[in-house]
Backbone as JSON Lines, residues from 0, in Angstrom:
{"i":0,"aa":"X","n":[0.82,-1.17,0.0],"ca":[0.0,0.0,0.0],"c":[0.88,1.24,0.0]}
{"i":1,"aa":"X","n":[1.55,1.51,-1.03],"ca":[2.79,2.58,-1.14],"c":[2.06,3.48,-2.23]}
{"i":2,"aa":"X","n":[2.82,4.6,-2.37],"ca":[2.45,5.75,-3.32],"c":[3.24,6.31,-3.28]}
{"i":3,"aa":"X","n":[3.8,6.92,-5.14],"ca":[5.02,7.43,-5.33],"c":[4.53,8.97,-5.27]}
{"i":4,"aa":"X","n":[4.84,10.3,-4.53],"ca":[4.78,11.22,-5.18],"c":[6.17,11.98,-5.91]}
{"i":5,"aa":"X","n":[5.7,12.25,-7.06],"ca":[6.95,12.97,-7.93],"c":[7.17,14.64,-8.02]}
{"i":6,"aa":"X","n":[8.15,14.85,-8.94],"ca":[8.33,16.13,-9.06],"c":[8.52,17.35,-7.72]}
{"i":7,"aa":"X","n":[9.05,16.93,-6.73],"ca":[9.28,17.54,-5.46],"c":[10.47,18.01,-5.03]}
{"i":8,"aa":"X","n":[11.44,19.21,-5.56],"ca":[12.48,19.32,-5.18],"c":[13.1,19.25,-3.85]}
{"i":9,"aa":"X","n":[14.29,18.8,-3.43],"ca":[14.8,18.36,-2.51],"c":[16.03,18.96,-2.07]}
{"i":10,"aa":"X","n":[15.84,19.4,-0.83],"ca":[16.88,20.06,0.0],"c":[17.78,18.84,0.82]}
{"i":11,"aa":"X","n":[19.18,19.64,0.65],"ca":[20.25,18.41,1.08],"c":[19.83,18.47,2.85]}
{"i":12,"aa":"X","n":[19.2,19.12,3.74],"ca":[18.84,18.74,5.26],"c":[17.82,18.38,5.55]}
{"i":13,"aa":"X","n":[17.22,18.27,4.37],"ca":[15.9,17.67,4.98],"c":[15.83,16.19,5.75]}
{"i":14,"aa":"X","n":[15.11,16.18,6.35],"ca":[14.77,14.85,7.73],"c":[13.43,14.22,7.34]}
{"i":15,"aa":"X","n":[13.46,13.13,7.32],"ca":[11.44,12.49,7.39],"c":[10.92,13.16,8.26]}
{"i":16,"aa":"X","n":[11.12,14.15,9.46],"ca":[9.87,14.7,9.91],"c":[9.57,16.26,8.8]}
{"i":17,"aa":"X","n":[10.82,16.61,8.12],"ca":[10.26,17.56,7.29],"c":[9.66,17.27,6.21]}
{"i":18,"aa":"X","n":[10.15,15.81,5.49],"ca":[9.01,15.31,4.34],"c":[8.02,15.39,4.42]}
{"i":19,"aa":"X","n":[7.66,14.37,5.9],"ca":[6.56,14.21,6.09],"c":[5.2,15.57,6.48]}
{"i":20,"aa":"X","n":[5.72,16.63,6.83],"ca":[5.18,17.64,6.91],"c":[5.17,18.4,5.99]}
{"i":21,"aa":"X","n":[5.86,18.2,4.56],"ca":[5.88,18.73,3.45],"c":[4.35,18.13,2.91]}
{"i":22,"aa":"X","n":[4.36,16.28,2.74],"ca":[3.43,15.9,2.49],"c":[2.32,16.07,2.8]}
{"i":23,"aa":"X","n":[2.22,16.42,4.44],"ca":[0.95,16.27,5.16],"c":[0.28,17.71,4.29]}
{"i":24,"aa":"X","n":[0.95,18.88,4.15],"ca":[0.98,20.2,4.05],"c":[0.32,19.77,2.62]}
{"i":25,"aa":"X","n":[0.9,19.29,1.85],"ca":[0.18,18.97,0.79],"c":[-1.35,18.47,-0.1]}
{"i":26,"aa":"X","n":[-1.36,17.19,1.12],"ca":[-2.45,16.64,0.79],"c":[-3.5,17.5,1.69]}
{"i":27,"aa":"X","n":[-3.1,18.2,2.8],"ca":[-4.26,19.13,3.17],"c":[-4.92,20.18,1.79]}
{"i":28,"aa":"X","n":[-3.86,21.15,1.85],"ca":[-4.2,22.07,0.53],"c":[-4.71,22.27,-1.1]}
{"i":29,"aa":"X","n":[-3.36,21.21,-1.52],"ca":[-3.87,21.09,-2.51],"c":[-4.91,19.87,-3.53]}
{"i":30,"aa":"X","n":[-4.64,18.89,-2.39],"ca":[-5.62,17.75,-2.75],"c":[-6.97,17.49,-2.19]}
{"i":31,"aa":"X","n":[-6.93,18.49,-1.08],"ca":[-8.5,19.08,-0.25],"c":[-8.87,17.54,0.97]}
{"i":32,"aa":"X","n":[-7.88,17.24,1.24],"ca":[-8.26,16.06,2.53],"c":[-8.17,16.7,3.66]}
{"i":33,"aa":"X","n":[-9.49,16.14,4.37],"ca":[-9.79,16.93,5.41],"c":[-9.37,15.44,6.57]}
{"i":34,"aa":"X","n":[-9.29,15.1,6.78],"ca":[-8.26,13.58,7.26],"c":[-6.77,13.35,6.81]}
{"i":35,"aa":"X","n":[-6.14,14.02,6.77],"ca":[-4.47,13.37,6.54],"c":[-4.29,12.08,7.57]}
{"i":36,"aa":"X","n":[-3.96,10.87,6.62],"ca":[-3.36,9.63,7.31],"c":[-2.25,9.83,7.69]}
{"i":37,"aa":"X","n":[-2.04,9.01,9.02],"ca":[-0.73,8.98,9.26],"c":[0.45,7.8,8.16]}
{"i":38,"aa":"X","n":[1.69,7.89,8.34],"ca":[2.32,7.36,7.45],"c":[3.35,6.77,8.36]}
{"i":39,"aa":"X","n":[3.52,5.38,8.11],"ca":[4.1,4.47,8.92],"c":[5.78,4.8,8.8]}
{"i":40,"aa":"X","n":[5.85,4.83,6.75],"ca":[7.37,4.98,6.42],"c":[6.77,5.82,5.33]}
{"i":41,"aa":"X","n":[7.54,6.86,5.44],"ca":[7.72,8.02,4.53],"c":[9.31,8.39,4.06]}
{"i":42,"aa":"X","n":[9.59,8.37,2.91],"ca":[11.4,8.39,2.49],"c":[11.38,8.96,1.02]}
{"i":43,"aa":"X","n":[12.41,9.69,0.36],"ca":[13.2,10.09,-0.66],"c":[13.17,8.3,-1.15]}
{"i":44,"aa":"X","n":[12.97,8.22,-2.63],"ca":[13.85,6.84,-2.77],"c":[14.65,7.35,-4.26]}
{"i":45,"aa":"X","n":[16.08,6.33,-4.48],"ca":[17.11,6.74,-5.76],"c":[17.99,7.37,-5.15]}
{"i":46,"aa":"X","n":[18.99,7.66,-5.56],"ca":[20.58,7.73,-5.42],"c":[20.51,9.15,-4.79]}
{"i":47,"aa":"X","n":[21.19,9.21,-4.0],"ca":[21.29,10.98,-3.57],"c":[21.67,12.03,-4.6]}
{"i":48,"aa":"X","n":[21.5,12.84,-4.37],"ca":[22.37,14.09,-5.17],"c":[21.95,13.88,-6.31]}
{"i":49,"aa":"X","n":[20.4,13.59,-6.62],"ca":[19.36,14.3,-7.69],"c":[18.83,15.64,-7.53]}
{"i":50,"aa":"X","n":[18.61,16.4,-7.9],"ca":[17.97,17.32,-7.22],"c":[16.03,16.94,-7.1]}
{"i":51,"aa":"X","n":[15.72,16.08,-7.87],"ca":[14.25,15.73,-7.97],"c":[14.36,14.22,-7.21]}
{"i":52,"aa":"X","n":[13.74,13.91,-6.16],"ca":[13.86,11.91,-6.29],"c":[12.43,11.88,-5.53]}
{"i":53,"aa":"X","n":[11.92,11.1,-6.06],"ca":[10.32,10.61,-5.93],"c":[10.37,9.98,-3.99]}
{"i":54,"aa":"X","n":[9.2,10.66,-3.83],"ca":[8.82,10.5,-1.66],"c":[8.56,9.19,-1.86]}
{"i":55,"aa":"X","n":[8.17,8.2,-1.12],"ca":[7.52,7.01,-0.8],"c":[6.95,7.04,0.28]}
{"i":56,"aa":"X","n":[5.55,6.94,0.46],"ca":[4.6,6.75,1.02],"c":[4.22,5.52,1.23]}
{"i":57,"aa":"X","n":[4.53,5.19,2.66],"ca":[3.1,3.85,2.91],"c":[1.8,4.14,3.58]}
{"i":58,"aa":"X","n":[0.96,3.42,3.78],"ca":[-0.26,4.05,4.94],"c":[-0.28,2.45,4.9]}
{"i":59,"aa":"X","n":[-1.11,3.0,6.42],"ca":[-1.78,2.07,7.29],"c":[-2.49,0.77,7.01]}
{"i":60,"aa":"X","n":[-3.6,1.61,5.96],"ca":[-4.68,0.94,5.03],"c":[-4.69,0.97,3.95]}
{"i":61,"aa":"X","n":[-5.71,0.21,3.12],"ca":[-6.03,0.69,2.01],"c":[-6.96,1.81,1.52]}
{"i":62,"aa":"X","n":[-7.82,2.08,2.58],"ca":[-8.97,2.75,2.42],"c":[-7.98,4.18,2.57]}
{"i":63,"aa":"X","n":[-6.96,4.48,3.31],"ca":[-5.92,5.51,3.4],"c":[-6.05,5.68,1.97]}
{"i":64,"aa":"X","n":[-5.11,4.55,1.39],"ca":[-4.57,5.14,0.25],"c":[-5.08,5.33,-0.83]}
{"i":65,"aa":"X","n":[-6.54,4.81,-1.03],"ca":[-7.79,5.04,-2.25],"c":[-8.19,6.36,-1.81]}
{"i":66,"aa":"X","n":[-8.23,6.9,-0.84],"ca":[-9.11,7.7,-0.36],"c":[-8.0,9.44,-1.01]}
{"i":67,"aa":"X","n":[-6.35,9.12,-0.79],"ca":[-5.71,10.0,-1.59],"c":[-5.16,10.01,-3.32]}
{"i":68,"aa":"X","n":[-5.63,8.38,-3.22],"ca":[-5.71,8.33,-4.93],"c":[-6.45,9.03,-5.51]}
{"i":69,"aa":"X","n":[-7.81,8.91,-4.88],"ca":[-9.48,9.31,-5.58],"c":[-9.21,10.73,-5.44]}
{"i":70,"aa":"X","n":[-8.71,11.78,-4.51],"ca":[-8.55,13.27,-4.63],"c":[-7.49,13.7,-5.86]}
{"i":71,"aa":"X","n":[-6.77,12.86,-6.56],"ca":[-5.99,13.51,-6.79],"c":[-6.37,14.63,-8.7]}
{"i":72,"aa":"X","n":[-7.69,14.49,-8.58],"ca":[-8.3,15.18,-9.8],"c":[-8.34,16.58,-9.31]}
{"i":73,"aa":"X","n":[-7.73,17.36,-8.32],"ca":[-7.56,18.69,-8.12],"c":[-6.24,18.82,-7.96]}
{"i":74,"aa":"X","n":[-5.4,18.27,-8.54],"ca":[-4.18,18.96,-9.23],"c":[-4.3,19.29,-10.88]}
């Protein structure tokens, strides 16, 4: 139950608690979830020193992760 998000530039200090608050920040605003799931493992994945490398998302459930699939028609 993973989900890639892309296109997210990346700062060399960032920490999983700042991803993850990048993400949360995200799916509040621009994908309109009024429930942000929590995320068990949240990570950068691919070689360092890209300046772009795709987040990885797991959740909990499935119903988590349909529930941010199905919003994503407001980007």
């Amino acid at each position: 139950m993973n989900l890639l998000l892309h296109g997210i530039d990346e700062a060399s200090w960032e920490t999983r608690e700042h991803v993850e608050t990048y993400v949360q920040h995200f799916l509040s605003n621009t994908l309109k979830l009024d429930n942000v799931p929590a995320f068990p493992k949240i990570h950068h994945i691919g070689p360092k020193g890209r300046k772009q490398r795709p987040i990885m998302m797991s959740f909990k459930s499935l119903d988590d992760r349909n529930r941010v699939w199905k919003s994503k028609h407001y980007i």
